[in-house]
KEMI-845674 format. One record per atom (N, C-alpha, C): residue in three letters; atom name; x, y, z. Coordinates in pm, whole numbers, padded with zeros to 5 digits. Layout:
<rs>
+------+------+--------+--------+--------+
: code : site :   east :  north :     up :
+------+------+--------+--------+--------+
:  ALA :   CA :      X :      Y :      Z :
...
+------+------+--------+--------+--------+
</rs>
This chain:
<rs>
+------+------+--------+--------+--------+
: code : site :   east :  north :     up :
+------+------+--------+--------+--------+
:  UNK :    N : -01737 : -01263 :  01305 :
:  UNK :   CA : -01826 : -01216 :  01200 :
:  UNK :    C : -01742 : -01138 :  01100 :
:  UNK :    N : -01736 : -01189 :  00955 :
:  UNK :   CA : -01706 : -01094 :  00895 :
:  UNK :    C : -01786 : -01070 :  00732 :
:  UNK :    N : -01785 : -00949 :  00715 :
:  UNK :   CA : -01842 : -00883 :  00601 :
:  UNK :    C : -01762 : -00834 :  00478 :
:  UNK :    N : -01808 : -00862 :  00353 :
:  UNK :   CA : -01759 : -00755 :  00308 :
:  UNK :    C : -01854 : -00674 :  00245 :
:  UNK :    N : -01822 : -00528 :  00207 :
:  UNK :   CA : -01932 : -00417 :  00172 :
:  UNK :    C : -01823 : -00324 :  00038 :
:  UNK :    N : -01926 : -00266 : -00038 :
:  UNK :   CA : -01837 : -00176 : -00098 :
:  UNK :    C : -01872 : -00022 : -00081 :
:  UNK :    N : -01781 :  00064 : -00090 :
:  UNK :   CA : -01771 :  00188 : -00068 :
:  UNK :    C : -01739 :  00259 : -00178 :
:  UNK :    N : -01727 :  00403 : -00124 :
:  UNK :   CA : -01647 :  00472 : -00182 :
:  UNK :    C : -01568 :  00610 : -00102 :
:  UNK :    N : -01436 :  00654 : -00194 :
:  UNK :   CA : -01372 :  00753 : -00104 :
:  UNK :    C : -01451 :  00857 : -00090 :
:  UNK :    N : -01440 :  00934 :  00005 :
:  UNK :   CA : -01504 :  01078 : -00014 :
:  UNK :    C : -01422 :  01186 :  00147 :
:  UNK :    N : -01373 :  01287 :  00042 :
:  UNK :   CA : -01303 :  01327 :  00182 :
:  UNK :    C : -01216 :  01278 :  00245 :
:  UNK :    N : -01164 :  01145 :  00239 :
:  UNK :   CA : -01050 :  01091 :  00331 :
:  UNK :    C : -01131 :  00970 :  00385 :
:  UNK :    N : -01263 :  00940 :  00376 :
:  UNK :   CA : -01349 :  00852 :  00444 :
:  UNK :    C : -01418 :  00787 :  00394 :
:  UNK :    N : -01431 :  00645 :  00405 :
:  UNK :   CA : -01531 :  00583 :  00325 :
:  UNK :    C : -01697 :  00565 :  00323 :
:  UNK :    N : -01768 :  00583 :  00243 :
:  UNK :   CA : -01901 :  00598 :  00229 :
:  UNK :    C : -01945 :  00457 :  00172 :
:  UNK :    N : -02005 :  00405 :  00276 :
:  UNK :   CA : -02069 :  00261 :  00256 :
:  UNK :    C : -02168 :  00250 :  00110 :
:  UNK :    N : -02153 :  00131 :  00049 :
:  UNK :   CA : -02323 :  00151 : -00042 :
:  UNK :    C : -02438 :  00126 :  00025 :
:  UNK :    N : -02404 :  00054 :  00149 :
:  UNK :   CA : -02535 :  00056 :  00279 :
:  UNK :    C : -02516 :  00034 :  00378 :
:  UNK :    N : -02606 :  00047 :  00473 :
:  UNK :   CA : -02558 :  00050 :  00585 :
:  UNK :    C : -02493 : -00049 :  00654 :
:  UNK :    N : -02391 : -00058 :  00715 :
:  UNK :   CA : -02295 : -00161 :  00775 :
:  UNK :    C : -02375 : -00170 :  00970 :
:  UNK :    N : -02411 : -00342 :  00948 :
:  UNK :   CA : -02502 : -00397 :  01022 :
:  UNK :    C : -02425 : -00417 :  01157 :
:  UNK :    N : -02355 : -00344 :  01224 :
:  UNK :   CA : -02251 : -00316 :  01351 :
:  UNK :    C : -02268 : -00227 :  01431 :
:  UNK :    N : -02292 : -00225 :  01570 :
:  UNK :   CA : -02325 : -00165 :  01673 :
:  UNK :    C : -02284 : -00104 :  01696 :
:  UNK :    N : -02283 :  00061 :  01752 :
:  UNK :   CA : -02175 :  00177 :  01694 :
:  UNK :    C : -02080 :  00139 :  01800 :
:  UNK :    N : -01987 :  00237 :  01789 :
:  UNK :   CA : -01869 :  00202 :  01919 :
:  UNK :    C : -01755 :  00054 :  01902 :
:  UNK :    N : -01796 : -00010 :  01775 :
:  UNK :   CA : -01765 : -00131 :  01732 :
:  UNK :    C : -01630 : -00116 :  01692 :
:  UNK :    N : -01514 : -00152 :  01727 :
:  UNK :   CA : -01374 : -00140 :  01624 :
:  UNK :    C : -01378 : -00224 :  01525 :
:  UNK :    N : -01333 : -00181 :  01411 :
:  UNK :   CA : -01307 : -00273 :  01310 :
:  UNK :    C : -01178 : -00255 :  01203 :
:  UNK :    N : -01194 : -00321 :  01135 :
:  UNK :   CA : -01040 : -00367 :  01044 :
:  UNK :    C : -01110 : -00339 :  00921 :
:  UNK :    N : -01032 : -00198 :  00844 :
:  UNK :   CA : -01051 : -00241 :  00697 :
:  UNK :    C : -00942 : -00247 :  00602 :
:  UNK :    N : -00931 : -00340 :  00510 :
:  UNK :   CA : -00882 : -00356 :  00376 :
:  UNK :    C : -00906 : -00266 :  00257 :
:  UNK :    N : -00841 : -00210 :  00250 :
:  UNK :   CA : -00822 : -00123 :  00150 :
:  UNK :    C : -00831 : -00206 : -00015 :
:  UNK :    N : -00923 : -00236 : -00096 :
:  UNK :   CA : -00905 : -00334 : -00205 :
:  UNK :    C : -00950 : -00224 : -00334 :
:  UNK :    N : -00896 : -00163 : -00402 :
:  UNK :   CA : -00999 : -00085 : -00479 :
:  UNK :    C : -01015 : -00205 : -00614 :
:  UNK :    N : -01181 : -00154 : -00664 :
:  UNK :   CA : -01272 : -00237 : -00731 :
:  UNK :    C : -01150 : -00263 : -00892 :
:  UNK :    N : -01231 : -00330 : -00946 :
:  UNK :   CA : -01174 : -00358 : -01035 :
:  UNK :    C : -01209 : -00272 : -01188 :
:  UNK :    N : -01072 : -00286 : -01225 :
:  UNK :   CA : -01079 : -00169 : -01301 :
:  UNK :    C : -00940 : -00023 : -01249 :
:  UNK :    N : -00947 : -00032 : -01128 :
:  UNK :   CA : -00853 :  00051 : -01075 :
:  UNK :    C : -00741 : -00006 : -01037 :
:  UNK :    N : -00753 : -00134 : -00996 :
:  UNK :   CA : -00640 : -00181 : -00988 :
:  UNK :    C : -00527 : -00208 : -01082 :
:  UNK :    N : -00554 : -00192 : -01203 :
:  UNK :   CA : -00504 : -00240 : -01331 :
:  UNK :    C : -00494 : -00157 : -01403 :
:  UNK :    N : -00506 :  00018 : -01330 :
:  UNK :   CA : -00502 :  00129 : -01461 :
:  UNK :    C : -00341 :  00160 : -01482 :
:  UNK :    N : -00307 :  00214 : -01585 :
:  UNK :   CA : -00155 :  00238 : -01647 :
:  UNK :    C : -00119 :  00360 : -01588 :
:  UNK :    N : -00022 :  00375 : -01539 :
:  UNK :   CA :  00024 :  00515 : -01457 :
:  UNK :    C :  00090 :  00574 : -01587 :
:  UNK :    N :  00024 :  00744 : -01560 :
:  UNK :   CA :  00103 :  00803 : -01668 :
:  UNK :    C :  00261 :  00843 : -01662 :
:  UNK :    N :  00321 :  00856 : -01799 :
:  UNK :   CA :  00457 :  00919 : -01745 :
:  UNK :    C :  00546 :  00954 : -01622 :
:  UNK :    N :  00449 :  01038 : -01572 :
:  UNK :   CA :  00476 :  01147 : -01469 :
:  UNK :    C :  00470 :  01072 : -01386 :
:  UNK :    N :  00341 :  00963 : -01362 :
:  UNK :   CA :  00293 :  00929 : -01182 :
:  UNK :    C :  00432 :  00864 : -01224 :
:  UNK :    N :  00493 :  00772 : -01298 :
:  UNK :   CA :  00565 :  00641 : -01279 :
:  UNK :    C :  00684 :  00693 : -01239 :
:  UNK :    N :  00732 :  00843 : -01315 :
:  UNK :   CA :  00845 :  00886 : -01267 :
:  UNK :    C :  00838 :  00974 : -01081 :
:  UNK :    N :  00677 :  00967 : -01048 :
:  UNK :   CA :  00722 :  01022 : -00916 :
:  UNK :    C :  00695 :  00880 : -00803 :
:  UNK :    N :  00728 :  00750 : -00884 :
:  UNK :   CA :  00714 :  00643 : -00792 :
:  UNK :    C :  00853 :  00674 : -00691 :
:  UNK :    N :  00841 :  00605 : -00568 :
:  UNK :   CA :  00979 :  00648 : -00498 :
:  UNK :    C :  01078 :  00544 : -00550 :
:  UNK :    N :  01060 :  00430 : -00606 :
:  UNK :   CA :  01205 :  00325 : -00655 :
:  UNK :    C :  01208 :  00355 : -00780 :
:  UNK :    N :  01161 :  00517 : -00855 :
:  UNK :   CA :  01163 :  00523 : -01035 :
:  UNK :    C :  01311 :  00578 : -00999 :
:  UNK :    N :  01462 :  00516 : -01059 :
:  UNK :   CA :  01555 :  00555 : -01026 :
:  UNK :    C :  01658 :  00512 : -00899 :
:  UNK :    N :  01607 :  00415 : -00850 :
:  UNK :   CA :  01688 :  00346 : -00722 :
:  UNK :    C :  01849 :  00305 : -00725 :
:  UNK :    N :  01811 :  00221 : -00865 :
:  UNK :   CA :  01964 :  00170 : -00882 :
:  UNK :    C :  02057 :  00273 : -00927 :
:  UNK :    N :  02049 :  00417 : -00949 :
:  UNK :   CA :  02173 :  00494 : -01021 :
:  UNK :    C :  02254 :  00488 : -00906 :
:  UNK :    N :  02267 :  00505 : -00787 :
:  UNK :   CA :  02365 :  00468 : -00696 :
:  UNK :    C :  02449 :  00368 : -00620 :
:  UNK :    N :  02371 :  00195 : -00701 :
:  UNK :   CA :  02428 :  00107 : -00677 :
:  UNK :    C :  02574 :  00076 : -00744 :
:  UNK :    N :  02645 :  00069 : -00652 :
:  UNK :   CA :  02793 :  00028 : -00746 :
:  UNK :    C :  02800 : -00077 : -00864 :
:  UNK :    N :  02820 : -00098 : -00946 :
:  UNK :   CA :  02834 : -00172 : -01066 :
:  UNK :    C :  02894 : -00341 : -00982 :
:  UNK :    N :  02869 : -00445 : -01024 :
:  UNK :   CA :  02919 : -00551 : -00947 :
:  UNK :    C :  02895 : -00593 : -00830 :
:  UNK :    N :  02849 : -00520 : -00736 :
:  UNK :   CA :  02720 : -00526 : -00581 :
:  UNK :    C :  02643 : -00659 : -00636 :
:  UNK :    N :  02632 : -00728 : -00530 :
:  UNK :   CA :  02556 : -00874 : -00545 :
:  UNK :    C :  02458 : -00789 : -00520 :
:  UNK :    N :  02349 : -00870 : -00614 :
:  UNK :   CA :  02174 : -00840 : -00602 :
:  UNK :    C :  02137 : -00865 : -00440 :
:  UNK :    N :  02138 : -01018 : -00395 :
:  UNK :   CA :  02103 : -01055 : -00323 :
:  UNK :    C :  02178 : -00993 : -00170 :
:  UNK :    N :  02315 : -00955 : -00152 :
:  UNK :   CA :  02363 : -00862 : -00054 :
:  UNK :    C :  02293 : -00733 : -00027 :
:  UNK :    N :  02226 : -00656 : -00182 :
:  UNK :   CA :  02179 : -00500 : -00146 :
:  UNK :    C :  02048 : -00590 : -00080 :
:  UNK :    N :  02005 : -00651 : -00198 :
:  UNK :   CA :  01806 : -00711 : -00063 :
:  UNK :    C :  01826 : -00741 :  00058 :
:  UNK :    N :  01945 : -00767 :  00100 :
:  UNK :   CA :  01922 : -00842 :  00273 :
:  UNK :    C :  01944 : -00717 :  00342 :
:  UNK :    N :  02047 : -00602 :  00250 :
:  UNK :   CA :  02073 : -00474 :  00306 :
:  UNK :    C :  01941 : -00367 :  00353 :
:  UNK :    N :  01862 : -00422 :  00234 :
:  UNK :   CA :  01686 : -00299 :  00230 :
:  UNK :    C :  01671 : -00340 :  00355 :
:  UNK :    N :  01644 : -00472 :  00386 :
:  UNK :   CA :  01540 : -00568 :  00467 :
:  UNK :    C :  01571 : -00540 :  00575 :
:  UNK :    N :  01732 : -00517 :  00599 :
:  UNK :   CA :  01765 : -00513 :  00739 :
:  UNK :    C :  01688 : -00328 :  00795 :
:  UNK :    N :  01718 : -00280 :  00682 :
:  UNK :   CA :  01689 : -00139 :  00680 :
:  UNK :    C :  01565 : -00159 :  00719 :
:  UNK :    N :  01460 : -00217 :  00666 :
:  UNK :   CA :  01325 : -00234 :  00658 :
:  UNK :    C :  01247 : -00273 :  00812 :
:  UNK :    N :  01341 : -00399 :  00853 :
:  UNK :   CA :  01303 : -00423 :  01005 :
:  UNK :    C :  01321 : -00345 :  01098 :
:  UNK :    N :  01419 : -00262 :  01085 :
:  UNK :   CA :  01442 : -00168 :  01193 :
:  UNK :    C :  01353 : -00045 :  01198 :
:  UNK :    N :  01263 : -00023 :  01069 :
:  UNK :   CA :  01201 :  00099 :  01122 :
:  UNK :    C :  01103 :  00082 :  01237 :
:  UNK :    N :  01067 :  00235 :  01282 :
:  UNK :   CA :  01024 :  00269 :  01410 :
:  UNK :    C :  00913 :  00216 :  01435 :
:  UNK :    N :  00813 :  00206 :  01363 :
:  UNK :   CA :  00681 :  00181 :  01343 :
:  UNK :    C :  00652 :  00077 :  01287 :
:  UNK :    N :  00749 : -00043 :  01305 :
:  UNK :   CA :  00745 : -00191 :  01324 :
:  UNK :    C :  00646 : -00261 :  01389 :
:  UNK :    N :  00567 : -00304 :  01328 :
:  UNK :   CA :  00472 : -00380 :  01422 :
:  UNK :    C :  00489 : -00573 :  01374 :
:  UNK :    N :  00493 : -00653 :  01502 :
:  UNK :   CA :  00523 : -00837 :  01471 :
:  UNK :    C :  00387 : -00866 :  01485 :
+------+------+--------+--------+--------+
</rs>
C-alpha cells in the first residue's frame, strides 16, 4: 500500500493535511519532497556562501585530473561509517 499525503513542518515533525489511514504502531518510510515553489527558490548570497562545496576547489592542485579527484571523493564517500547497501 502506498500513499501519498501532504504536510507540513512544524517543530521538527510533520503535520498531515489529514488524517493518514494507518494503524498506529505502523512503520513507515517518508520522502522528504518539498511542494513546489520551494524547490526552485534562489538562495541568497549568504545561504550559497555557507553551502559546504561554496569554495572546494581552492585546494585542488592546478593540473589534478577531474576524473582522479571524483574517484578520490567516492572512495572517500563509500567508506563512511554510516554506509548503508
Amino acid at each position: 500500500m502506498s500513499q501519498e499525503m501532504r504536510g507540513t513542518v512544524r517543530a521538527g515533525g510533520v503535520v498531515l493535511a489529514e488524517p493518514l489511514d494507518v494503524p498506529d504502531g505502523t512503520e513507515v518510510i517518508v520522502s522528504v519532497i518539498p511542494a513546489a515553489g520551494e524547490a526552485t527558490r534562489r538562495l541568497t548570497p549568504e545561504e550559497f556562501k555557507a553551502l559546504p562545496v561554496f569554495g572546494m576547489h581552492k585546494d585542488i592542485a592546478e593540473g589534478r585530473d577531474g576524473v582522479e579527484i571524483i574517484n578520490e571523493e567516492r572512495a572517500k564517500w563509500a567508506q563512511r561509517p554510516y554506509r548503508r547497501d
